[in-house]
BASENU-172566 format. One record per residue (C-alpha): z, y, x; residue in three letters; residue number from 1. Coordinates in pm, whole numbers. Last residue first. Layout:
// BASENU-172566
      zz      yy      xx  code  pos
       Z       Y       X   ALA  NUM
...
***
This chain:
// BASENU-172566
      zz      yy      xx  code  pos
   13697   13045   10211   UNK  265
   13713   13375   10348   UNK  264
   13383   13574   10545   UNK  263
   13113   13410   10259   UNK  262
   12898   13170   10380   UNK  261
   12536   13272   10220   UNK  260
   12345   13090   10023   UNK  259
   11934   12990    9963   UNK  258
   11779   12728    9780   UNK  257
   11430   12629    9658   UNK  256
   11313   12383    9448   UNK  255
   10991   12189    9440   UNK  254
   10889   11954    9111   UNK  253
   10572   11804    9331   UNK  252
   10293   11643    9003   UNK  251
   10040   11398    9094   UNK  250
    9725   11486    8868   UNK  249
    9442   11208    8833   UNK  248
    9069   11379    8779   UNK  247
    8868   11287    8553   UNK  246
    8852   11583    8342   UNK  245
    9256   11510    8347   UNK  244
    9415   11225    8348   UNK  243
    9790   11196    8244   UNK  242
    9842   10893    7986   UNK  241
    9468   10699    7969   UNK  240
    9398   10828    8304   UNK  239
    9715   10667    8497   UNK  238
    9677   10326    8277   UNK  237
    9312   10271    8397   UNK  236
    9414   10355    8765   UNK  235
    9747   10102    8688   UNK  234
    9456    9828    8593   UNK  233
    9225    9881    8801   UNK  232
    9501    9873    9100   UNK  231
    9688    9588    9001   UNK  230
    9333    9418    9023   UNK  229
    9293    9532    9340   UNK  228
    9629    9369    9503   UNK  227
    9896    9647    9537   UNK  226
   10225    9580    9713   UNK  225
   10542    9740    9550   UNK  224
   10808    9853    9813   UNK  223
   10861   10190    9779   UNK  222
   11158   10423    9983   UNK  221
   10913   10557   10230   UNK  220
   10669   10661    9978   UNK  219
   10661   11048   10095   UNK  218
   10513   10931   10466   UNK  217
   10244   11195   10390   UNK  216
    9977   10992   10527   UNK  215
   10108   10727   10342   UNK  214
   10132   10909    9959   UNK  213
    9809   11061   10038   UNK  212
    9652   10705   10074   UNK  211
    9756   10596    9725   UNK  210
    9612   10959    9569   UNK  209
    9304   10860    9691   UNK  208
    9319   10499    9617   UNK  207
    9394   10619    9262   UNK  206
    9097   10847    9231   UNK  205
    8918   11114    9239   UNK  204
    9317   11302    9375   UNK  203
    9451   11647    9202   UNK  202
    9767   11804    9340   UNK  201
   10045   11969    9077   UNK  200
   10306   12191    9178   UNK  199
   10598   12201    8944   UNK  198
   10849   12533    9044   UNK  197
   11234   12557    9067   UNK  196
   11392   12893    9222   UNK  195
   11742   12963    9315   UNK  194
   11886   13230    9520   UNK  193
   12140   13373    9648   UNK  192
   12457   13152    9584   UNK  191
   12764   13182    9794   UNK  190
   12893   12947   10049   UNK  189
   13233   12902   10054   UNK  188
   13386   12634    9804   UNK  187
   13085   12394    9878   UNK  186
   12825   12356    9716   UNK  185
   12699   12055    9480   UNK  184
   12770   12245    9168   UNK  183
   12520   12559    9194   UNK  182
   12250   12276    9278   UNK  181
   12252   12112    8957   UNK  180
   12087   12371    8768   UNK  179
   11805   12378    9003   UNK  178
   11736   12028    8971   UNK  177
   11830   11798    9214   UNK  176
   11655   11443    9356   UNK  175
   11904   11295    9566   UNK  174
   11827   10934    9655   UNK  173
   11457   10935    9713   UNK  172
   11314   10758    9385   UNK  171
   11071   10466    9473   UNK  170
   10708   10416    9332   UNK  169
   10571   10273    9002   UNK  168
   10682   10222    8633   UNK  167
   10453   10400    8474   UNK  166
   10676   10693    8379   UNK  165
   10774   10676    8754   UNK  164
   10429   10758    8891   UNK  163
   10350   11049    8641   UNK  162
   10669   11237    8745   UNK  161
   10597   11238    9133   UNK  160
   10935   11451    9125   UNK  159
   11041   11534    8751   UNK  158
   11385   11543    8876   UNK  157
   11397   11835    9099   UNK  156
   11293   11865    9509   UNK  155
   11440   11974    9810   UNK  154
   11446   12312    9997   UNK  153
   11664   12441   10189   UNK  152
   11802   12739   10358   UNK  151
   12177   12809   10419   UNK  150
   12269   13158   10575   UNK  149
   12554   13250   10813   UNK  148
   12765   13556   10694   UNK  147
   13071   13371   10831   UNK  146
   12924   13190   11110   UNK  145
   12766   12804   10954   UNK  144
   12922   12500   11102   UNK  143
   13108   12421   10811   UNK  142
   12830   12483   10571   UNK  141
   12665   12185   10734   UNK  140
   12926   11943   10665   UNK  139
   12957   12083   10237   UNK  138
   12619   12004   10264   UNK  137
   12616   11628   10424   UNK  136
   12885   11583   10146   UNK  135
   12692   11772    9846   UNK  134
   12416   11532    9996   UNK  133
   12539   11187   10004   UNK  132
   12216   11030   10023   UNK  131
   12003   11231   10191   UNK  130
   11617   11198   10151   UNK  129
   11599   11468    9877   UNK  128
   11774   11709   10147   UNK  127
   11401   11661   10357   UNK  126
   11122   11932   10203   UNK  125
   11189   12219   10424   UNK  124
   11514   12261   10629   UNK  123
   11722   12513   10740   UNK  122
   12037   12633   10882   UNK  121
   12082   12995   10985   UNK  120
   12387   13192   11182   UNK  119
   12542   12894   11328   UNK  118
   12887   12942   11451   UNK  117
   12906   12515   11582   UNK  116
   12608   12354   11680   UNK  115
   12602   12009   11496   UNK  114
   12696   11657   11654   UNK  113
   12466   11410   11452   UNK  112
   12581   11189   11170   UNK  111
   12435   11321   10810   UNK  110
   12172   11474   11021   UNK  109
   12018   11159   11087   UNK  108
   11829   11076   11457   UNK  107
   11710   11304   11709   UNK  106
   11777   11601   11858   UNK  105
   11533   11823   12023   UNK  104
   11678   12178   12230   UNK  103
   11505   12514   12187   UNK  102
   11256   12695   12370   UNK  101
   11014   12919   12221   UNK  100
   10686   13079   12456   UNK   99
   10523   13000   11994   UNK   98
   10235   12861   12140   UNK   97
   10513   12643   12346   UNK   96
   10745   12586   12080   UNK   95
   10450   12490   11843   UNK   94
   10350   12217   12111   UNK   93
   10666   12090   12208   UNK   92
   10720   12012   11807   UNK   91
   10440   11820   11791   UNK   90
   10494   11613   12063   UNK   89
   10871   11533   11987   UNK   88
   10790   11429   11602   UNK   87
   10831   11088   11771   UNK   86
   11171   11062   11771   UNK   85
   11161   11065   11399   UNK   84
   11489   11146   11185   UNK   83
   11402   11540   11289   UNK   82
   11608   11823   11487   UNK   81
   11497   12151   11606   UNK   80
   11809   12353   11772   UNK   79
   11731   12752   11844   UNK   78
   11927   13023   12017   UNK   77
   11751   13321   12034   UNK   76
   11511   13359   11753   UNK   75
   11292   13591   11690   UNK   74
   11151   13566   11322   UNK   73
   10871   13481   11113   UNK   72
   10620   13344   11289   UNK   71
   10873   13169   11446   UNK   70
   11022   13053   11095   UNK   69
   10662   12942   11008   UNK   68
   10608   12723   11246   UNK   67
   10899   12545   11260   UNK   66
   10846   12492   10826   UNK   65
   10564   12332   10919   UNK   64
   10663   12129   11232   UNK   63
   10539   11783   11251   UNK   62
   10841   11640   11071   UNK   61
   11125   11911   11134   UNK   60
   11381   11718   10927   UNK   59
   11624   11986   11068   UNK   58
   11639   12334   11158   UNK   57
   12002   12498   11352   UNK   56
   11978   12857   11459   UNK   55
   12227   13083   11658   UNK   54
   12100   13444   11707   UNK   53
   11837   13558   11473   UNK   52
   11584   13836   11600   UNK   51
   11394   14000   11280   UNK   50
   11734   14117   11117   UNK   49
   11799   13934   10772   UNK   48
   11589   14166   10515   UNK   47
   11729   13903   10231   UNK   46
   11316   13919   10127   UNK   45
   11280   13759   10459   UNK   44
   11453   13429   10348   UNK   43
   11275   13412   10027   UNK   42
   10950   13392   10276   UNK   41
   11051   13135   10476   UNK   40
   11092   12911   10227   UNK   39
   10790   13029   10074   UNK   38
   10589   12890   10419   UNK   37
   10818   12561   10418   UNK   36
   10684   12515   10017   UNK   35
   10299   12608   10118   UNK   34
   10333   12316   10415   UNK   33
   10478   12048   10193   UNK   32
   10206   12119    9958   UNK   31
    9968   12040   10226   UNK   30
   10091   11728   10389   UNK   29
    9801   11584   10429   UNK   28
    9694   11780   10773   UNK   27
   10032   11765   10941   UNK   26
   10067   11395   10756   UNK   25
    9809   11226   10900   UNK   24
    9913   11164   11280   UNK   23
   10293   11139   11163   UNK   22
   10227   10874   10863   UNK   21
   10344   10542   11031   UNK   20
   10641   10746   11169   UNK   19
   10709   10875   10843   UNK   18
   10704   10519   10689   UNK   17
   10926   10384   10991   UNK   16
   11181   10619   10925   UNK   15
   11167   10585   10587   UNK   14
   11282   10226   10604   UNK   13
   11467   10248   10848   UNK   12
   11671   10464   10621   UNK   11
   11740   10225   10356   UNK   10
   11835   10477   10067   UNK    9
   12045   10265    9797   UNK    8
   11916   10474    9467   UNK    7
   12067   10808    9339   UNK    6
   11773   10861    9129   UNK    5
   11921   10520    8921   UNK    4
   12258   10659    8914   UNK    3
   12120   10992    8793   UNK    2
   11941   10860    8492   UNK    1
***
């Protein structure tokens, strides 16, 4: 089961399905928003200070998770960073509503020079998409200030669970459960919390629920085309198994992380 979650990840691939969806997916991308703003949220509950010095965000997208960390916090030193060049524009705009600066990077995480004494990192809704991720974490933690905190959320195993038990979509690579998390940290960073929780969106329809999928950019991984009567017949499949008053459920398995690097290692 794991080996086939932890499938090949073509990045251009994703990169070029998030950039298709970057107009739609501020607006689409609703769940995504609710999980960045309860992100933020298990971070306050820590009472961190409200000014932060040195902090590091990426797979910004259109800036959900951005948003809610400055209305959150002050921060002094801030670095935004996002696979897409062209989440640029959005970003400059919640910076400036927000009188924020901070400096853009673009490009992978897994590869990019990193601030160094870091006193936050984190990102909403984007570790799935990494494929080596206790390595990319175990990279991250060593550019955290002892006492730094590590914020993330991903997403478990029953991800989009209705589309794989019909045979349909792509896995992201690294789809982990909470349980699994406590083993993919590093020596280090200390556990705070850990939360897993399903979230399920409705769609009419199949097409619906299609066309959230690309405006969220979330299918960057599949490759099935759909001709229509692949469609009648997968819609009539969908309803027989999961439907519900007519409706077709499409279930988000979010979980949330937060540690703290500990002062000896």
């Amino acid at each position: 089961m794991k080996d086939d979650l932890r499938c090949k990840l073509d990045q251009s691939r994703v990169r070029q399905s998030f950039c298709r969806g970057m107009q739609s997916y501020h607006q689409a991308a609703s769940v995504q928003a609710t999980i960045a703003a309860d992100l933020v949220r298990i971070l306050q509950a820590q009472n961190l200070p409200s000014l932060l010095g040195r902090v590091l965000e990426f797979g910004c997208g259109t800036g959900h998770l951005t948003t809610a960390l400055l209305d959150g916090f002050e921060i002094a030193e801030l670095t935004l960073n996002d696979l897409v060049p062209e989440a640029a524009g959005p970003l400059r705009d919640i910076l400036h509503q927000h009188g924020q600066k901070a400096q853009l990077q673009f490009g992978a995480i897994e590869r990019l020079p990193l601030p160094q004494q870091l006193d936050l990192i984190i990102s909403a809704s984007t570790v799935q998409w990494i494929a080596d991720l206790p390595q990319t974490v175990e990279r991250l933690s060593s550019h955290l200030a002892p006492g730094g905190w590590l914020a993330l959320s991903g997403f478990g195993t029953d991800q989009f669970l209705e589309l794989a038990a019909l045979g349909s979509g792509a896995a992201a690579p690294s789809y982990l459960n909470a349980g699994d998390w406590p083993g993919s940290l590093p020596a280090g960073l200390e556990l705070i919390t850990l939360r897993q929780q399903a979230i399920q969106v409705q769609f009419d329809s199949l097409l619906d629920l299609l066309r959230h999928l690309r405006h969220t950019g979330v299918n960057g991984q599949a490759t099935r085309g759909w001709s229509r009567r692949d469609m009648r017949q997968f819609e009539s499949r969908y309803r027989e198994r999961f439907g519900q008053e007519g409706s077709l459920p499409l279930t988000y398995d979010a979980v949330w992380i937060l540690a703290r690097k500990t002062t000896e290692v």
